[in-house]
VEXKEMI-319586 format. One record per residue (C-alpha): x, y, z; residue in three letters. Coordinates in pm, whole numbers, padded with zeros to 5 digits, always signed. Each point is the difference from the previous one (the first is absolute). Example, Ala and Ser with C-alpha at 12.3 -4.5 7.8 and 13.67 -1.06 7.14 Angstrom:
2
+01230-00450+00780ALA +00137+00344-00066SER 
***
This chain:
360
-04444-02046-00414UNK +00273+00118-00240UNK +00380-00026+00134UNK +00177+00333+00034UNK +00285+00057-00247UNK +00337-00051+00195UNK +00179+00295+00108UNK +00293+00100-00183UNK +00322-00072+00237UNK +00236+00363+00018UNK +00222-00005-00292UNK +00255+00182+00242UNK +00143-00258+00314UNK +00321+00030+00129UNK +00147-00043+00321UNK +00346-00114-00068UNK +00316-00050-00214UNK -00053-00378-00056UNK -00368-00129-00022UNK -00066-00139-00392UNK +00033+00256-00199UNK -00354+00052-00238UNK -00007+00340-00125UNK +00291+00239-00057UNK +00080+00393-00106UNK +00302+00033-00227UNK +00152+00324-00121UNK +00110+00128-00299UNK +00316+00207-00094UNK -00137+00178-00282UNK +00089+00341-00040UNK +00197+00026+00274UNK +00198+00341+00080UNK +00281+00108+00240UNK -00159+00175+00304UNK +00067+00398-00051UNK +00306+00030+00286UNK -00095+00022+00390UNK +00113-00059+00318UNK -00192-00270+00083UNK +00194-00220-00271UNK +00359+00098+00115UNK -00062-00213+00326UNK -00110-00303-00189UNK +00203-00018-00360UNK +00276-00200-00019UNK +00315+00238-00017UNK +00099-00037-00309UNK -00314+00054-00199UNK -00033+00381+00185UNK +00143+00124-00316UNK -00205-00190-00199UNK -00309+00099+00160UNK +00079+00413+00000UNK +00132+00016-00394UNK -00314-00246-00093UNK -00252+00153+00264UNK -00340+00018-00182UNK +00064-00162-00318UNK -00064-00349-00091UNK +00198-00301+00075UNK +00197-00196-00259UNK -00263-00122-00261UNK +00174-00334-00029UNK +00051-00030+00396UNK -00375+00009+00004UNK -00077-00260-00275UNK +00257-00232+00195UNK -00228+00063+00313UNK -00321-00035-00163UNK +00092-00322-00183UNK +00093-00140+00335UNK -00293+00085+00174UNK -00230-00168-00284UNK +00222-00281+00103UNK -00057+00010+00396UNK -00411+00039-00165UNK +00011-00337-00193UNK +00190-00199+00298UNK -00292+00131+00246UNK -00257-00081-00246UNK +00136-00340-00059UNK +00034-00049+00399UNK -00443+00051-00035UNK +00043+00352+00128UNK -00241+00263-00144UNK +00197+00305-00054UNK -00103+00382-00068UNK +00174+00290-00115UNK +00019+00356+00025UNK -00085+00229-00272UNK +00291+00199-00096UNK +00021+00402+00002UNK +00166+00259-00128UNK +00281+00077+00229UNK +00083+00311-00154UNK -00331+00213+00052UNK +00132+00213+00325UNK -00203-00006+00282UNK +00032+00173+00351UNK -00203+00120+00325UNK +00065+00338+00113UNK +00392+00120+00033UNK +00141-00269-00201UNK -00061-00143-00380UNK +00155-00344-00117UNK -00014-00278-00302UNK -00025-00343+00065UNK +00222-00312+00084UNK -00192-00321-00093UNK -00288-00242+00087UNK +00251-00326+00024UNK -00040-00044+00349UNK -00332-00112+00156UNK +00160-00095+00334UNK +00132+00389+00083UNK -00351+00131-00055UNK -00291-00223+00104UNK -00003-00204+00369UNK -00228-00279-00054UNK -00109-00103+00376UNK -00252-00250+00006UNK -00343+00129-00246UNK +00198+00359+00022UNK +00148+00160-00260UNK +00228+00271+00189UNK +00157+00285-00257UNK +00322+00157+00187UNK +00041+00343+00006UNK +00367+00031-00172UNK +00282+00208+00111UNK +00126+00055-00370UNK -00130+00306-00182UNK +00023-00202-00268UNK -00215-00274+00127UNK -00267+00229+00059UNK -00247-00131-00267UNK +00136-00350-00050UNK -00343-00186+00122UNK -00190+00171-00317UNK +00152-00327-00162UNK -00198-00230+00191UNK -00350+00211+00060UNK -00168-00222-00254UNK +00110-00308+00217UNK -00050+00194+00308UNK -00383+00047-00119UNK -00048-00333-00119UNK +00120-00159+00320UNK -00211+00232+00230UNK -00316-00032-00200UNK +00029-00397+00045UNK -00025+00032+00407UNK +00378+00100+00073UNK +00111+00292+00219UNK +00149+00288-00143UNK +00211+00272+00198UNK +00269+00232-00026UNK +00227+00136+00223UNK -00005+00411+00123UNK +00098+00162-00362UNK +00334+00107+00037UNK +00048+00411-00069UNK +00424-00094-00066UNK +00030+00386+00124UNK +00383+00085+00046UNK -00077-00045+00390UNK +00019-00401-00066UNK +00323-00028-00111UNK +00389+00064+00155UNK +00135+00241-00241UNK +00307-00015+00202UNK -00006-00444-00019UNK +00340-00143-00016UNK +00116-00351+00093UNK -00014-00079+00383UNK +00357-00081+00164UNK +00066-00402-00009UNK -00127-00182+00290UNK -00214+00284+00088UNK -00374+00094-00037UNK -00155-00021-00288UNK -00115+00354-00183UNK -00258+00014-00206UNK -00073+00274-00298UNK -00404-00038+00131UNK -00106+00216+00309UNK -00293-00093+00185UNK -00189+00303-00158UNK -00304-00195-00158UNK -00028-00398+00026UNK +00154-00167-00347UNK +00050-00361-00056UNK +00104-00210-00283UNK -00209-00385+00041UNK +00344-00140-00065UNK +00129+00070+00332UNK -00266-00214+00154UNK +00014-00374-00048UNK -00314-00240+00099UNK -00018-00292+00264UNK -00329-00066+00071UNK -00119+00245+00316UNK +00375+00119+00018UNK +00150+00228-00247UNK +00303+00100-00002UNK +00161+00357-00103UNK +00291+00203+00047UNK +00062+00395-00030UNK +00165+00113-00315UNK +00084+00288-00234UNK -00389-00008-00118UNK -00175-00139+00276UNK -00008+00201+00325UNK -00157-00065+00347UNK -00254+00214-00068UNK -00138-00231-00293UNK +00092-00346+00186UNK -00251+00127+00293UNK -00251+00108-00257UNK +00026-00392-00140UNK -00021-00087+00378UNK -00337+00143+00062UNK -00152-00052-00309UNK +00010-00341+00043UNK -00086+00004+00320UNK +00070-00277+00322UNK -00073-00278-00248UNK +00373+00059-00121UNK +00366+00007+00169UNK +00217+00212-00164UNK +00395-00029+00100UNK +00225+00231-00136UNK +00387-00125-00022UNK +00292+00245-00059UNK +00342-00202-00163UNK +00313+00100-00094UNK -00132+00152-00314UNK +00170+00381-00071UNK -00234+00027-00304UNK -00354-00176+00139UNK -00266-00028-00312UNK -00210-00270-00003UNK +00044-00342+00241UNK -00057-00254-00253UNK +00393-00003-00035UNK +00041-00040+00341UNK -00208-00204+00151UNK -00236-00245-00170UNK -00200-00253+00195UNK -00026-00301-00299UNK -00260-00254+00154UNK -00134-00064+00365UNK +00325-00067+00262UNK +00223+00132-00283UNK +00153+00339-00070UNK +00285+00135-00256UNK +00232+00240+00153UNK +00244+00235-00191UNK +00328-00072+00237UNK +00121+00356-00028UNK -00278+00207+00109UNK -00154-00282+00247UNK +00319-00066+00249UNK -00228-00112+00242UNK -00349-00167-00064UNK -00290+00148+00215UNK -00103-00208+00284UNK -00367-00030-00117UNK +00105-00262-00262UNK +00182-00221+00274UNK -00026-00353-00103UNK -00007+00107-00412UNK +00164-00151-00242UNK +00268+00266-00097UNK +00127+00012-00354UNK +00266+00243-00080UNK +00008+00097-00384UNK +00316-00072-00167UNK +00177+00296-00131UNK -00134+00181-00318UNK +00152-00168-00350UNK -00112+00289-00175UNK +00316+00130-00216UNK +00174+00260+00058UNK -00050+00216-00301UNK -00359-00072-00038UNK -00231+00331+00033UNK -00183+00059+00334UNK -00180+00361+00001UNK -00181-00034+00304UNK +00091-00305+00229UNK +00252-00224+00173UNK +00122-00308-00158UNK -00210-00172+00317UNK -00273-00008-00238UNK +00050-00350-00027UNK -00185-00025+00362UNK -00291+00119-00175UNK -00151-00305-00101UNK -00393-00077-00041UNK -00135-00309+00110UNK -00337-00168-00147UNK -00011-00238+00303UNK +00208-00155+00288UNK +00195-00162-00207UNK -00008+00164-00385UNK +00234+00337-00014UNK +00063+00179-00249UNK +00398+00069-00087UNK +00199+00203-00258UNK +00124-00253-00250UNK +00386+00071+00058UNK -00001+00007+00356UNK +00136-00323+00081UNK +00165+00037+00275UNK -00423+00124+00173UNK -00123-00343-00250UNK +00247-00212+00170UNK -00056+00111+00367UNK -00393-00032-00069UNK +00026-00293-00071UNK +00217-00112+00280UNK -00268+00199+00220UNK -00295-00275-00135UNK -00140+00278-00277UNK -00120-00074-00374UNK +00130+00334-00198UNK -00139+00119-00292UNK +00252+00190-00229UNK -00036+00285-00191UNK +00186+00226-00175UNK +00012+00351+00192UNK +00331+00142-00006UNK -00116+00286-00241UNK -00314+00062+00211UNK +00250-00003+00318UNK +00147+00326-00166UNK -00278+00210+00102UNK -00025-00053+00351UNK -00188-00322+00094UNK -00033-00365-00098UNK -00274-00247+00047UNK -00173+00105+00293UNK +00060+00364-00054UNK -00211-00042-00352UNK -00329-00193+00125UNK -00240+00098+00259UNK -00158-00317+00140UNK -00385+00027-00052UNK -00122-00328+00105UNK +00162-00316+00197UNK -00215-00270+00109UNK +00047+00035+00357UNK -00153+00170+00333UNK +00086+00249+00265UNK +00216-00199+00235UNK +00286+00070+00315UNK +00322-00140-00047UNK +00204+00117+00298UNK 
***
């Protein structure tokens, strides 16, 4: 009797943010351009780059920011590689080409961030429907990937394609009084999500309402994954919510980063956590952020329970992981940082060696 060959294992497993780390997305910066100018990116840019972004709307950005970038993400590349972790890659596009649905038309913004666009949840590969116009067509990028991935046994879905009609956004948006409710630019007129504002714990998963991710597309998330899945949705002291890996990071089983600002007070489900509050960004004053806080230092990427991955110059975030009982793993990323994201923000975890598992 002749053996069976042995079935191929899913290249696609993920449950969490901490299992080994085996196979890895990483963007690329090339060709990236300045979103044409919207609503939707007044209630997330950092003040002073509004000008930037409506003299510069729809041209590229600064040819030597993105070599800068790009050289630093070859870096992050080699240090993953060298850590045994396979690692794949978008394929760049032209940002420029305009694209559109009807009532609108818009260019590109980049394909440097995995983690806003695909939600890897167990053999799922999840792309979000965006809230940016100019997001519209970012997945294009990773089709190929996308194709490879689903014809090797993994599941492939996509949230409700977004129409980004004028009825989704608050053309009226300004800033919400201090210590009041939070307004968002988003209406609940079609469900829109960015995978960003979703972070993995095993069965739980946990998500907060933002300026691109409504209600609407956090209880689409809900039922498509069905009862096998908890997801808790957290509001902080955030006036300009995009994206919770800034926020709130759980690091390892038992232990969870917290950004003191936006988390005053810790939500009772992790009761009996570690708690580890980052230290304050050392990110210089006069050093160019176009889309992002300088709590970008939270957003670190770890390759196990104990291996993270931190921005070279941080030392104040080296010292305290260390103190915490972590191994970090420099890199050079300030450059990279410029754009709007840092470690974890620029991979999409394919594959840890891990299971589904309950940690609450």
């Amino acid at each position: 009797m002749t053996a069976s060959a042995p079935v191929n294992p899913c290249p696609v497993n993920s449950f969490n943010e901490w299992d080994p780390l085996e196979e890895v997305i990483v963007g690329v910066v090339d060709g990236a351009q300045v979103p044409p100018s919207h609503i939707a990116l007044k209630a997330t840019l950092p003040s002073d780059q509004l000008e930037f972004f409506q003299k510069q709307a729809g041209k590229p950005f600064p040819p030597e920011r993105i070599a800068a970038a790009k050289q630093e993400l070859e870096q992050l590349v080699h240090l993953l590689e060298a850590e045994g972790v396979k690692v794949r890659r978008p394929e760049p596009i032209d940002q420029r080409k305009p694209f559109g649905a009807p009532g609108w038309t818009s260019t590109g913004l980049y394909a440097a961030m995995p983690r806003d666009v695909l939600l890897v949840v167990g053999n799922e590969i999840i792309e979000s429907p965006m809230a940016w116009r100019s997001r519209y067509a970012e997945t294009s990028a990773y089709r190929p990937l996308l194709k490879e991935y689903f014809r090797a046994g993994a599941r492939w879905s996509s949230g409700p394609k977004p129409e980004l009609r004028d009825e989704l956004y608050d053309y009226d948006w300004t800033e919400g009084p201090e210590g009041g409710p939070t307004r968002y630019v988003i209406t609940e007129f079609e469900p829109t999500f960015d995978a960003a504002d979703f972070i993995r714990c095993g069965r739980d998963i946990f998500a907060q309402q933002s300026n691109v991710t409504n209600a609407f597309g956090i209880e689409w998330l809900r039922r498509h994954l069905g009862p096998e899945y908890r997801i808790h949705v957290f509001e902080f002291d955030d006036p300009h919510p995009m994206h919770i890996d800034a926020t709130l990071v759980p690091l390892a089983p038992g232990k969870l980063l917290i950004n003191p600002e936006r988390v005053p007070k810790v939500p009772d489900l992790f009761k009996g956590w570690d708690v580890f509050r980052a230290p304050r960004p050392s990110i210089p004053a006069d050093h160019t952020l176009y889309m992002t806080s300088k709590w970008i230092n939270m957003n670190v990427l770890m390759l196990d329970e104990e291996r993270v991955i931190v921005e070279r110059s941080d030392e104040p975030m080296i010292a305290c992981f260390k103190k915490w009982g972590f191994k970090p793993l420099l890199c050079d990323f300030r450059n990279f940082n410029s754009f709007g994201g840092s470690f974890h923000c620029a991979t999409a975890d394919v594959r840890r060696r891990g299971v589904l598992q309950s940690y609450f």
